[in-house]
C-alpha positions as CSV (number, residue, x, y, z in Angstrom):
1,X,-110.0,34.2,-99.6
2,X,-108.9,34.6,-95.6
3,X,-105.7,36.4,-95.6
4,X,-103.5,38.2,-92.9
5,X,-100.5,40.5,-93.8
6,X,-97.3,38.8,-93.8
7,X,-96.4,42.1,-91.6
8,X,-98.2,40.8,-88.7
9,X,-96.0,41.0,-85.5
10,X,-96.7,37.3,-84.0
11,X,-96.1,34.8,-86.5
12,X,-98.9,32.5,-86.8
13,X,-97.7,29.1,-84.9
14,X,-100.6,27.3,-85.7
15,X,-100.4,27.6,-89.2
16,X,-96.9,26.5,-88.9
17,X,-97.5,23.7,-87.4
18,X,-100.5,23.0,-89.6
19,X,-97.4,22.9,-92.3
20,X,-95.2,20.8,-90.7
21,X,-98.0,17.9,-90.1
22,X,-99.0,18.3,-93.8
23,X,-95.3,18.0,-94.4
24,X,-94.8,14.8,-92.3
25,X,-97.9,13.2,-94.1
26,X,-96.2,13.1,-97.5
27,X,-92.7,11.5,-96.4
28,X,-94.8,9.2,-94.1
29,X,-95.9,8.0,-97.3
30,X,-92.5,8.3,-98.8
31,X,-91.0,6.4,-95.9
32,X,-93.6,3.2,-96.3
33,X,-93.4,2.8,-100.3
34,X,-89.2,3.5,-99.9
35,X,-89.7,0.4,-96.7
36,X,-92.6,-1.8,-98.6
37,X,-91.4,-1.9,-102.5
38,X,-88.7,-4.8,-102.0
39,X,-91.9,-6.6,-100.2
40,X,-93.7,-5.4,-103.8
41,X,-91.5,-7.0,-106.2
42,X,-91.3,-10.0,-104.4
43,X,-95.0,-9.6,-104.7
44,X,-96.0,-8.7,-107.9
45,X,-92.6,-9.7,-109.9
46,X,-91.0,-6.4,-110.4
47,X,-87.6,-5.7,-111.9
48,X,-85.2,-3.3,-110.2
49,X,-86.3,-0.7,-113.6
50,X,-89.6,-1.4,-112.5
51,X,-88.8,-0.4,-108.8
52,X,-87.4,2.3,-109.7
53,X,-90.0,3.7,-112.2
54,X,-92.3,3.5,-109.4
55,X,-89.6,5.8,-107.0
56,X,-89.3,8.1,-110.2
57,X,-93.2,8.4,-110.5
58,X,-93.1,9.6,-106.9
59,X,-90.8,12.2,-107.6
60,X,-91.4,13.7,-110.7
61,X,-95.2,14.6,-111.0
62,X,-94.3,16.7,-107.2
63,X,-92.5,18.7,-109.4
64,X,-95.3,18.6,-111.9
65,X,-97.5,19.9,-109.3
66,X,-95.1,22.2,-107.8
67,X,-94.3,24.6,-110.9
68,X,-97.8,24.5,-111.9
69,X,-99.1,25.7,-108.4
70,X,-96.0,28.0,-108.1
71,X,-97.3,29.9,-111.0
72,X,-100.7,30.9,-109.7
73,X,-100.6,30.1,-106.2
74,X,-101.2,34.0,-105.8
75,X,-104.5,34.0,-107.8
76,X,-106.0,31.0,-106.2
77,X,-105.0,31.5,-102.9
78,X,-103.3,29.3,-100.5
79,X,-106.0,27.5,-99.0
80,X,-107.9,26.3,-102.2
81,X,-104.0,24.6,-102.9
82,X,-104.2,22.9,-99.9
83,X,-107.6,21.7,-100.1
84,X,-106.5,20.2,-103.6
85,X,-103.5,18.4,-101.9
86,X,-105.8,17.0,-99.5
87,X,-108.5,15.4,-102.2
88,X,-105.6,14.2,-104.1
89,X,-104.1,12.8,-100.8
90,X,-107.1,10.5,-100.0
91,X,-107.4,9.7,-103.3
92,X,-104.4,8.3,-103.9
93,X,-104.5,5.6,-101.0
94,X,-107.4,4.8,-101.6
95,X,-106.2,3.8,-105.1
96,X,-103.0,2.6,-104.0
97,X,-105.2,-0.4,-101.4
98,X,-107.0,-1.4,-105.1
99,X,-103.3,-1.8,-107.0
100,X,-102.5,-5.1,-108.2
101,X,-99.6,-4.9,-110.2
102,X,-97.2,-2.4,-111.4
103,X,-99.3,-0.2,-114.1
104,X,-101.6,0.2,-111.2
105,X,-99.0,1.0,-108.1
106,X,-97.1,3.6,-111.0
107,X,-100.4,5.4,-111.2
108,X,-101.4,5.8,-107.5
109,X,-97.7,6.7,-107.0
110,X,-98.0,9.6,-109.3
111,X,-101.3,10.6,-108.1
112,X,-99.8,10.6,-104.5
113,X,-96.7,12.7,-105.8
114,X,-98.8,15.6,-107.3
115,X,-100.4,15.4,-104.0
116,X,-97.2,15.8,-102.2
117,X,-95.8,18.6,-104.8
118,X,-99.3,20.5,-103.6
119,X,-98.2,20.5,-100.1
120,X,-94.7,21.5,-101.1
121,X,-96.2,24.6,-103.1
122,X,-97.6,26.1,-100.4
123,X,-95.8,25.4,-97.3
124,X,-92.7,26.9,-98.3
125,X,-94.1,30.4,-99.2
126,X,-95.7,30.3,-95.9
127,X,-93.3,29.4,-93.7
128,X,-90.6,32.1,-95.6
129,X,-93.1,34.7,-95.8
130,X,-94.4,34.6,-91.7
131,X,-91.0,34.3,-90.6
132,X,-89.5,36.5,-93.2
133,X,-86.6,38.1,-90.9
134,X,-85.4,34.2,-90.1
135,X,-86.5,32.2,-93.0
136,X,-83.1,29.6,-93.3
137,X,-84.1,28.6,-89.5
138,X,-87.8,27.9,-89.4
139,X,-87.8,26.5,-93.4
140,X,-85.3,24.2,-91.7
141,X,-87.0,23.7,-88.6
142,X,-90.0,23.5,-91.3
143,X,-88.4,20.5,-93.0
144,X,-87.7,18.4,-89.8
145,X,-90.9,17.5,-90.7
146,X,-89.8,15.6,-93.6
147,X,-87.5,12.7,-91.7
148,X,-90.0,12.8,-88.8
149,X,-92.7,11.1,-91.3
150,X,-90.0,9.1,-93.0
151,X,-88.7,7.9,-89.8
152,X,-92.4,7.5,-88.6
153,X,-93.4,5.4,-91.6
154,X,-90.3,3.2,-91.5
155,X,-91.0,2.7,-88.1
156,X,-94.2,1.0,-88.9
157,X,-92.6,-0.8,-91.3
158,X,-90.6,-2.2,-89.1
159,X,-93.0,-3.4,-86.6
160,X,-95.2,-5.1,-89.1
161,X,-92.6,-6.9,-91.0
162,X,-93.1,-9.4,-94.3
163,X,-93.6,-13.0,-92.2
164,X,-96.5,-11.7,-89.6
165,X,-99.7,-11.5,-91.5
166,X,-99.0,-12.8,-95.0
167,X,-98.6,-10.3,-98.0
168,X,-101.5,-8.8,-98.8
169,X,-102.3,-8.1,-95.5
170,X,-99.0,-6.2,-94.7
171,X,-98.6,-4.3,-97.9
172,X,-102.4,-2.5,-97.0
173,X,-102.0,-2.5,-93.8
174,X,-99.0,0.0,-94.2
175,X,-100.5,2.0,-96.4
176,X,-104.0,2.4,-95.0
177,X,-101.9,4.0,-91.8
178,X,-101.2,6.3,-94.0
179,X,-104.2,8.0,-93.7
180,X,-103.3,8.7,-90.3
181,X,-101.4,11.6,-90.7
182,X,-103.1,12.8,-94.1
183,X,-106.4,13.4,-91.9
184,X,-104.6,15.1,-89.2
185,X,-103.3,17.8,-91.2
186,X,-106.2,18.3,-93.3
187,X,-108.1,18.9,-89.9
188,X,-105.4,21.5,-89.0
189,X,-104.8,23.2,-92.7
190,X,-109.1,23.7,-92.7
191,X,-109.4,26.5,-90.1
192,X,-106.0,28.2,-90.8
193,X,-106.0,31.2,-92.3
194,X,-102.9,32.2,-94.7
195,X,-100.8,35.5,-95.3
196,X,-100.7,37.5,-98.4
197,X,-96.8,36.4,-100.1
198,X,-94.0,38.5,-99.2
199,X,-93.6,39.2,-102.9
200,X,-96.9,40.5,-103.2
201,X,-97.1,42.5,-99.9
202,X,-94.0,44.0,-101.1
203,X,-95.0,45.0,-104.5
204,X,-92.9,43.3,-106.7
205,X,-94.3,42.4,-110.2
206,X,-95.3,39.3,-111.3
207,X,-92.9,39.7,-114.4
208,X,-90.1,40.7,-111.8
209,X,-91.1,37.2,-110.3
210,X,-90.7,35.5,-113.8
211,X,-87.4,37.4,-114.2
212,X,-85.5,35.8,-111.1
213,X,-85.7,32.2,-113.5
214,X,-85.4,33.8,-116.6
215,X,-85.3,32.3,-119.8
216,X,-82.1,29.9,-119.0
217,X,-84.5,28.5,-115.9
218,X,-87.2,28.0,-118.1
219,X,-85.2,25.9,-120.6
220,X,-84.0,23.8,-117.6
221,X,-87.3,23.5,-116.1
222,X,-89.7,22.7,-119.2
223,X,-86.6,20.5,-120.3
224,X,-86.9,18.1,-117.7
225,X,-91.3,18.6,-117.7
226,X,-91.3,17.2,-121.1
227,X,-89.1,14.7,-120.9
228,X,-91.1,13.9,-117.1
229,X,-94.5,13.7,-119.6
230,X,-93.0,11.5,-121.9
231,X,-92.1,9.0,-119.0
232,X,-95.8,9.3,-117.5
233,X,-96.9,8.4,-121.4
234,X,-94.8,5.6,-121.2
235,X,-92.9,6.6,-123.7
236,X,-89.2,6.9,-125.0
237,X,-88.2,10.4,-124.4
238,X,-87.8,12.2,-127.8
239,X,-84.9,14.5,-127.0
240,X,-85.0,16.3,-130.0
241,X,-88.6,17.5,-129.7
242,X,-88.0,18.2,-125.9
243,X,-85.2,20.5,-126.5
244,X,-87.4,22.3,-129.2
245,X,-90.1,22.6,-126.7
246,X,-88.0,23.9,-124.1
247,X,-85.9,26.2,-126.6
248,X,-89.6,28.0,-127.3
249,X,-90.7,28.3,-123.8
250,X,-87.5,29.7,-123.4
251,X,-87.3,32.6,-126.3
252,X,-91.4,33.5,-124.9
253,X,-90.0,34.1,-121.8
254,X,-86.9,35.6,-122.8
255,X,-89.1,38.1,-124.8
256,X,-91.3,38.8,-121.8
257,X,-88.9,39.3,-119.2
258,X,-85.5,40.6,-121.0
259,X,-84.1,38.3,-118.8
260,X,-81.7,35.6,-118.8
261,X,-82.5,34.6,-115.1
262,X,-80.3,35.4,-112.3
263,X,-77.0,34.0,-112.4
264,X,-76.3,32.7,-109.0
265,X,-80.2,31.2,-109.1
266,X,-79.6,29.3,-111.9
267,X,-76.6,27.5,-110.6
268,X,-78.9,26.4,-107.8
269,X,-80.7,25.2,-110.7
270,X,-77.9,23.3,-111.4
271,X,-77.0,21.8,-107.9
272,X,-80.3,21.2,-106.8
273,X,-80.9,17.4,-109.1
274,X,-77.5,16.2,-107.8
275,X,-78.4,17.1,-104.2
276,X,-82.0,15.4,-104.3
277,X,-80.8,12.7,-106.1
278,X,-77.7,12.2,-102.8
279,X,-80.6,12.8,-100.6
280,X,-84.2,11.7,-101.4
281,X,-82.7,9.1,-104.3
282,X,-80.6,7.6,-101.4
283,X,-83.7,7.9,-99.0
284,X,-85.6,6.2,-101.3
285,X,-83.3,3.3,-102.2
286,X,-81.7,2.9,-98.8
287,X,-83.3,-0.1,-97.1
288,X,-83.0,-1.9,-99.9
289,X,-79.5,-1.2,-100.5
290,X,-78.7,-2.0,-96.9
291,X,-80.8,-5.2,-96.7
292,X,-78.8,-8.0,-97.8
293,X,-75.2,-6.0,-96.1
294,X,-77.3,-6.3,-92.8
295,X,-76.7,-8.3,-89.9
296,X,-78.2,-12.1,-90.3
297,X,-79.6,-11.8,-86.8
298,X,-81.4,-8.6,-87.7
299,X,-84.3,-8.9,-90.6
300,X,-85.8,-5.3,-89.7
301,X,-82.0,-4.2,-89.8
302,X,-82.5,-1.6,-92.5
303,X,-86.0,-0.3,-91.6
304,X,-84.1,0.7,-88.3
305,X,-81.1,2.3,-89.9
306,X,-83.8,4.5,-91.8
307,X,-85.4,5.5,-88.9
308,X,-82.1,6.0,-87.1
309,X,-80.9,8.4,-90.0
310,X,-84.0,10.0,-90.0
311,X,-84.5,10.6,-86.6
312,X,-80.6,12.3,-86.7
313,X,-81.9,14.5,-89.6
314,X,-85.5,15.6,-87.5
315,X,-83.4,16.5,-83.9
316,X,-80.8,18.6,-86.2
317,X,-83.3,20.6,-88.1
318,X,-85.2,21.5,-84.9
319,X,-82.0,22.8,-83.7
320,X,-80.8,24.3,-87.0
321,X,-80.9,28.2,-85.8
322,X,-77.6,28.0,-84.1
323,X,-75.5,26.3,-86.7
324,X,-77.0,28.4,-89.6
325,X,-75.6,31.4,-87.5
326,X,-72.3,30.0,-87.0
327,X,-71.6,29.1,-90.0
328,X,-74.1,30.6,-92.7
329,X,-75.8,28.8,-94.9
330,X,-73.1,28.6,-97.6
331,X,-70.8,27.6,-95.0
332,X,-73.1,24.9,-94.2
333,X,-73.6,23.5,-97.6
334,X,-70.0,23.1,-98.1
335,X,-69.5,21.7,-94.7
336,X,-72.3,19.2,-95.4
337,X,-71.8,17.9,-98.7
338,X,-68.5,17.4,-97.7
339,X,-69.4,14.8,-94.9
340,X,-72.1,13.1,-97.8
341,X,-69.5,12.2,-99.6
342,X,-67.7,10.7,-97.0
343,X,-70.5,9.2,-95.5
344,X,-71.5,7.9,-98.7
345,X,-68.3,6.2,-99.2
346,X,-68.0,4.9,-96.0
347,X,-71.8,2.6,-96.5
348,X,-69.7,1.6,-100.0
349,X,-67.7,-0.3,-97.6
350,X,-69.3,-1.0,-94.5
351,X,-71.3,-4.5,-93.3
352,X,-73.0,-5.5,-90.4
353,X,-73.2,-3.6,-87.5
354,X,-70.6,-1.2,-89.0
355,X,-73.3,0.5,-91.5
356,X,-74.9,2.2,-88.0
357,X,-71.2,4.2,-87.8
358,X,-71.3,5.0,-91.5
359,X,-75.1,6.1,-91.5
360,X,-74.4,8.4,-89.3
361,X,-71.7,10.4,-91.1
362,X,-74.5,10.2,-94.1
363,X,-77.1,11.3,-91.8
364,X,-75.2,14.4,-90.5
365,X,-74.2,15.1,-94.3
366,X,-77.3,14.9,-96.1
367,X,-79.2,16.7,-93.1
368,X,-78.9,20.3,-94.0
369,X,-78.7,19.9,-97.8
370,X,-82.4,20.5,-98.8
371,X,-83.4,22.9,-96.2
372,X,-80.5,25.2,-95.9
373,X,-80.8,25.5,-99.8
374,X,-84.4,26.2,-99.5
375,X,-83.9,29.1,-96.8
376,X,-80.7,29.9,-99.2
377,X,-82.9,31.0,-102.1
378,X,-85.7,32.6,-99.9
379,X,-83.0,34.9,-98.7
380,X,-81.2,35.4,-101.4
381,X,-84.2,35.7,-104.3
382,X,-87.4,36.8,-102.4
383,X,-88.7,38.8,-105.3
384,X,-88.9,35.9,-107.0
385,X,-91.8,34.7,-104.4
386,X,-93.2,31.3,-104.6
387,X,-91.6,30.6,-107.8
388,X,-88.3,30.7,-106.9
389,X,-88.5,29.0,-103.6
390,X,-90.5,26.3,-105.2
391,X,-88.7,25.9,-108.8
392,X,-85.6,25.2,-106.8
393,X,-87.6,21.9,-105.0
394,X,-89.5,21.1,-108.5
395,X,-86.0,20.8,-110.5
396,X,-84.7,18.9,-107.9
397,X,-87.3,16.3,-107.9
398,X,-87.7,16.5,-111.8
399,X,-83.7,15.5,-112.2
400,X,-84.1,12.7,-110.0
401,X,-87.3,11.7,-110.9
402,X,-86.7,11.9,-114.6
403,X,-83.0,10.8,-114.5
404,X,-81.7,10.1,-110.8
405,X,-83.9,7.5,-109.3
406,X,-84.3,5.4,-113.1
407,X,-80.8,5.7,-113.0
408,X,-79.7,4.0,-109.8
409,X,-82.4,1.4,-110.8
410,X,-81.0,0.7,-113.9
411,X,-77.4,0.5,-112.6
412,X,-78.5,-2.0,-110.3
413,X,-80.3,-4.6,-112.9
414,X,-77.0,-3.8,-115.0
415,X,-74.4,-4.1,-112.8
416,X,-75.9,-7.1,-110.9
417,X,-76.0,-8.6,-114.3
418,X,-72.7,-8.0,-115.2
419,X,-71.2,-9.4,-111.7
420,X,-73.0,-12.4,-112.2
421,X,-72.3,-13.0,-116.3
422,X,-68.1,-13.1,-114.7
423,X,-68.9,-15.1,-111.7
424,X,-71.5,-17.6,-112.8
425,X,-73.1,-17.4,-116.4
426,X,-74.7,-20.3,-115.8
427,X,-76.6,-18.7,-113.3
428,X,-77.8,-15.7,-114.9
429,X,-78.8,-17.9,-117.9
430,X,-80.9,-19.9,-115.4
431,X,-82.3,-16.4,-113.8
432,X,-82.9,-13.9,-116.3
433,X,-86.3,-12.4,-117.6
434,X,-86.8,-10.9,-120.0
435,X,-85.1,-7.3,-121.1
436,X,-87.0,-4.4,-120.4
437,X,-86.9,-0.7,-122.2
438,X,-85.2,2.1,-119.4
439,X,-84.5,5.9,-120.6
440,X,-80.6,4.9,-120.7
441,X,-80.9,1.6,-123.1
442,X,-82.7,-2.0,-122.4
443,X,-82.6,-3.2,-118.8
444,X,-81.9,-6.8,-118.1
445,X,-84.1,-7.8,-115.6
446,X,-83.8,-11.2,-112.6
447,X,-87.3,-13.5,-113.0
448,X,-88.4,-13.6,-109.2
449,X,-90.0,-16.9,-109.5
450,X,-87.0,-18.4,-110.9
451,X,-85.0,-17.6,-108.3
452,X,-87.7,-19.0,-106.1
453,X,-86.7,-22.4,-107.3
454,X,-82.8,-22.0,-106.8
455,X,-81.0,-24.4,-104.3
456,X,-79.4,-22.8,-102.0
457,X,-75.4,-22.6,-103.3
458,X,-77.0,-20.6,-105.9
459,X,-78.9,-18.6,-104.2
460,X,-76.0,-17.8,-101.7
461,X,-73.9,-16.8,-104.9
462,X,-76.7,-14.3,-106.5
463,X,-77.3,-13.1,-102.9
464,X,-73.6,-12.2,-102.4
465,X,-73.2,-10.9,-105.9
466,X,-76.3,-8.9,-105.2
467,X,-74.8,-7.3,-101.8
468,X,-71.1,-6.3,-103.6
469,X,-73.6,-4.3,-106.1
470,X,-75.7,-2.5,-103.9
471,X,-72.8,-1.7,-101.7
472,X,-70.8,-0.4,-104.7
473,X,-74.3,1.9,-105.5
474,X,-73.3,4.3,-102.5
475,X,-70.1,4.8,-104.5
476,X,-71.4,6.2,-107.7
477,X,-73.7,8.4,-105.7
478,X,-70.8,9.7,-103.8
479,X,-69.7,11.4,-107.3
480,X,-73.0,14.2,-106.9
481,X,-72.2,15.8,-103.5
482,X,-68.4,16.0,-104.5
483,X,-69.6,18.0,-107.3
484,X,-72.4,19.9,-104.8
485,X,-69.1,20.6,-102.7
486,X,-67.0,22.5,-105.3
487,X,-70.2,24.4,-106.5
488,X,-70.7,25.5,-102.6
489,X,-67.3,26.3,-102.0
490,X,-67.5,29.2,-105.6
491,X,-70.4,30.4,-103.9
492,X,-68.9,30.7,-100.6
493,X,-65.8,32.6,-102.3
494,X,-68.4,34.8,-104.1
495,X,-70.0,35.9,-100.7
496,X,-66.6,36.7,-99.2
497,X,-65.5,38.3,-102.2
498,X,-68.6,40.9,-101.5
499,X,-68.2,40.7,-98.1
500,X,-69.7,38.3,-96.4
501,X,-73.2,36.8,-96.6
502,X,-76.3,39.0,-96.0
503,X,-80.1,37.8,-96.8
504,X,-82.3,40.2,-98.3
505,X,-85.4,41.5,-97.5
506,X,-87.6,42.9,-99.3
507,X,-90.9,42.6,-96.4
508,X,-89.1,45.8,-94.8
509,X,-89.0,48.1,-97.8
C-alpha cells in the first residue's frame, strides 16, 4: 500500500476532494430512492412498512459495512476499502435497473448501503487525520458533500417527474444517472494516495483503540447488528438471543480491554440514533410527507423543498469554520437541536407555501447535527482512530435503520388507519390489504389498486386523512432532538465545568 505521513505539512486537496465526490455519490443515491419510492409503491404495490423496509435496508447494512471496515481498515489499507465501495457501487445499480418488485428493490438497497457504509469508513479517517489540527471544520466542510448529492439527485427527480415518460422509463432513468457521480469518484479515489491514521502514526495500540468503546459500546453496537441480521433474514428479531449475543461480545471485550468504554463516548452512543433518525429518517421520508400538504399548483413541490433544504445544509457546511469557532461544537449542538425541534414542529403545522418558512428553520437545525458530532468525537477520542469516528456514524444508522426508519413507516400505516376507522370505516373496509408482520406488531396496510377504483369523494377523504397523518409525523419526530438538546446542554455544562472546550491531539505528541 501507497501511504504518506499524516505529518505532512500540505494537506493533500486532491484526496479531499476525491472524498467529498465519493461522498456526494452515495446521498445522490439516497436523494433519488428518498424522491422515486412513492413513484415505487404506486408501482409495484407497496405498503408504507414496505417503504420503509426498503429506507431501513439502506441504512442499516452502512453500518454493517462501517464497523466491519472500521476494524481493519489499518491492515488492508485505505485504498483496497475504497476500491471495494466502488465494485459494490456499480453493482448495486446495476441490480437495482433489474428490480421488479420489493424482495428485489430491498436487496439492491442493501447492497447499495454496504457500498455507502465503505465510503463512510474511510473518508472520515482521512479527512480527520490530514487535517488533524482543524478536523470539526473540514469533516464539516467534508459532509457538505452529503446534501450536495441529496439536493443533486432530488433535483433530477424533479425535472423528470412521474407523467413524462411513463413508469418504467422514469424509475431507471433516475437511477441509471446515478452512475454519474459513482464513476466520477472512482476516477478520482484510483490515483490518490492515502496517509497512515493518526492513531497509528501516533502509536497508540490497537487495544487502546478497542478501549475508547469498551465493553458497554460493544453491547450497544452488536445489539443493534444482530437485531439488523435478523431484519436482512427476514426475520422476527429474537430479543432474547440478541441480548445474549451482545452480553458475550461484551464480557470478551470487557476481558481484553479492562474497559468499560469511555464515559462521555458512549453517551454519543446514545445521542447518535435519535439524531440520525431527526436527520437522515426525516431526509429520507420528507418528500413524501410533504407531498399531499403541498401546493395544488405545484406537483414537483416536495422534490424542490428537498433540494432547497439541502442546498441550505451544503452552503452552511462549506462555511462551518467560523461558527464552530464561535460557538464550539457543543455550543452548536445545543444551538441546533434546539432549532430541529422547532423546525420540526413548525412542518407539523404548516401547508402550502408556508412549509418553504418552516423548512428552513429544519434546514438550519438539522445542518450541523451529524458533522459537528463527527468532528466532536475526532477531537475528543482520537486514540480511538477509525473506530471511534466511524462507530459513532454506524450506531446512528443501525438505530434508525433497525428501529427509526421501520418506525415512522409503521406509524404511518397505523395511524392513517386509525384516522380513517373514526372518520369513515366504511372506507377503510373498502381499502385495506392485507396485514403485514413489522418489528413493533402487524402493520395494516392500504391496497393501491383499490384505491385506484375510488370515486373521487372518497378519494378526497383518504387523501385529507392521509395529509393530517403525515403532517402529525413531524410531531413525533420532534420528541428525539428535544432529547438530543438536554443531552448537549450536560455536555456543554461538563466542558465548562473543566474549563472550557479543548480538542486533543495526539498527531503532536
Amino acid at each position: 500500500m501507497s501511504v504518506q505521513h499524516s505529518s505532512a505539512k500540505q494537506p493533500d486537496m486532491k484526496l479531499f476532494w476525491a472524498c467529498f465526490i465519493a461522498l456526494v455519490a452515495t446521498s445522490f443515491v439516497f436523494g433519488v430512492r428518498a424522491n422515486t419510492i412513492g413513484l415505487l409503491q404506486d408501482g409495484f404495490n407497496l405498503s408504507e412498512n414496505e417503504k420503509g423496509a426498503i429506507n431501513g435496508a439502506g441504512m442499516w447494512p452502512f453500518a454493517l459495512s462501517i464497523i466491519f471496515f472500521s476494524l481493519v481498515i489499518d491492515w488492508i489499507g485505505y485504498k483496497a476499502v475504497a476500491l471495494f465501495a466502488i465494485v459494490c457501487h456499480l453493482t448495486s445499480l446495476v441490480l437495482t435497473l433489474k428490480a421488479s418488485g420489493f424482495q428485489s428493490f430491498y436487496w439492491s438497497t442493501l447492497l447499495v448501503a454496504v457500498a455507502n457504509g465503505t465510503v463512510e469508513s474511510f473518508i472520515n479517517p482521512v479527512v480527520a487525520t490530514i487535517f488533524h489540527k482543524d478536523k470539526s471544520k473540514w469533516l464539516n466542510i467534508l459532509h457538505a458533500g452529503w446534501p450536495a448529492g441529496l439536493a443533486l439527485g432530488a433535483m433530477f427527480c424533479a425535472l423528470f417527474p412521474d407523467v413524462t415518460l411513463g413508469f418504467d422509463a422514469v424509475w431507471k432513468l433516475r437511477f441509471a444517472l446515478c452512475f454519474v457521480p459513482v464513476v466520477l469518484y472512482a476516477a478520482l479515489i484510483l490515483p490518490c494516495k492515502f496517509p497512515i491514521n493518526e492513531r497509528v502514526a501516533a502509536g497508540v495500540s490497537y487495544r487502546d483503540m478497542l478501549k475508547e468503546v469498551g465493553a458497554v459500546g460493544f453491547f450497544l453496537i452488536s445489539a443493534l447488528i444482530v437485531a439488523a441480521i435478523y431484519q436482512m433474514a427476514g426475520k422476527e428479531v429474537n430479543w432474547t438471543r440478541t441480548l445474549t449475543v451482545s452480553m458475550i461480545v461484551s464480557v470478551l471485550i470487557g476481558a481484553y480491554t479492562r474497559s468499560f468504554g469511555n464515559g462521555l463516548f458512549l453517551l454519543v452512543l446514545v445521542i447518535i440514533g435519535p439524531l440520525a433518525t431527526t436527520e437522515l429518517g426525516t431526509d429520507g421520508w420528507m418528500p413524501e410527507l410533504l407531498k399531499l400538504n403541498s401546493p395544488a399548483e405545484s406537483p414537483n413541490f416536495a422534490a424542490w423543498v428537498f433540494v432547497y433544504v439541502s442546498a441550505i445544509m451544503t452552503v452552511l457546511r462549506f462555511y462551518a469554520g467560523p461558527i464552530v469557532h464561535r460557538f464550539s461544537p457543543v455550543g452548536l449542538l445545543v444551538v441546533s437541536s434546539a432549532v430541529a425541534v422547532v423546525g420540526l414542529v413548525l412542518l407539523s403545522q404548516s401547508v402550502g407555501w408556508a412549509i418553504v418558512a418552516a423548512s428552513t428553520v429544519y434546514a438550519l437545525g438539522k445542518t450541523f447535527l451529524w458533522s459537528t458530532t463527527l468532528g466532536f468525537t475526532s477531537e475528543q477520542f482520537p486514540k480511538g482512530g477509525a473506530l471511534t469516528l466511524n462507530g459513532v456514524s454506524a450506531v446512528g444508522v443501525l438505530f434508525l435503520g433497525v428501529l427509526g426508519s421501520p418506525f415512522i413507516g409503521y406509524q404511518q400505516d397505523r395511524d392513517v388507519h386509525d384516522r380513517l376507522e373514526r372518520q369513515d370505516p366504511a372506507l377503510v373496509t373498502q381499502i385495506s390489504g392485507p396485514s403485514k408482520p413489522s418489528l413493533f406488531g402487524e402493520s395494516p396496510s392500504l391496497d393501491q389498486e383499490k384505491i385506484r377504483t375510488l370515486d373521487e369523494p372518497s378519494l378526497t377523504t383518504l387523501k385529507t386523512v392521509q395529509a393530517e397523518s403525515k403532517r402529525q409525523a413531524f410531531i413525533r419526530i420532534a420528541v428525539l432532538p428535544a432529547f438530543m438538546f438536554f443531552c448537549y446542554l450536560g455536555i456543554w455544562f461538563y466542558f465548562r465545568a473543566k474549563g472550557g472546550y479543548r480538542a486533543i491531539c495526539i498527531a503532536d505528541h
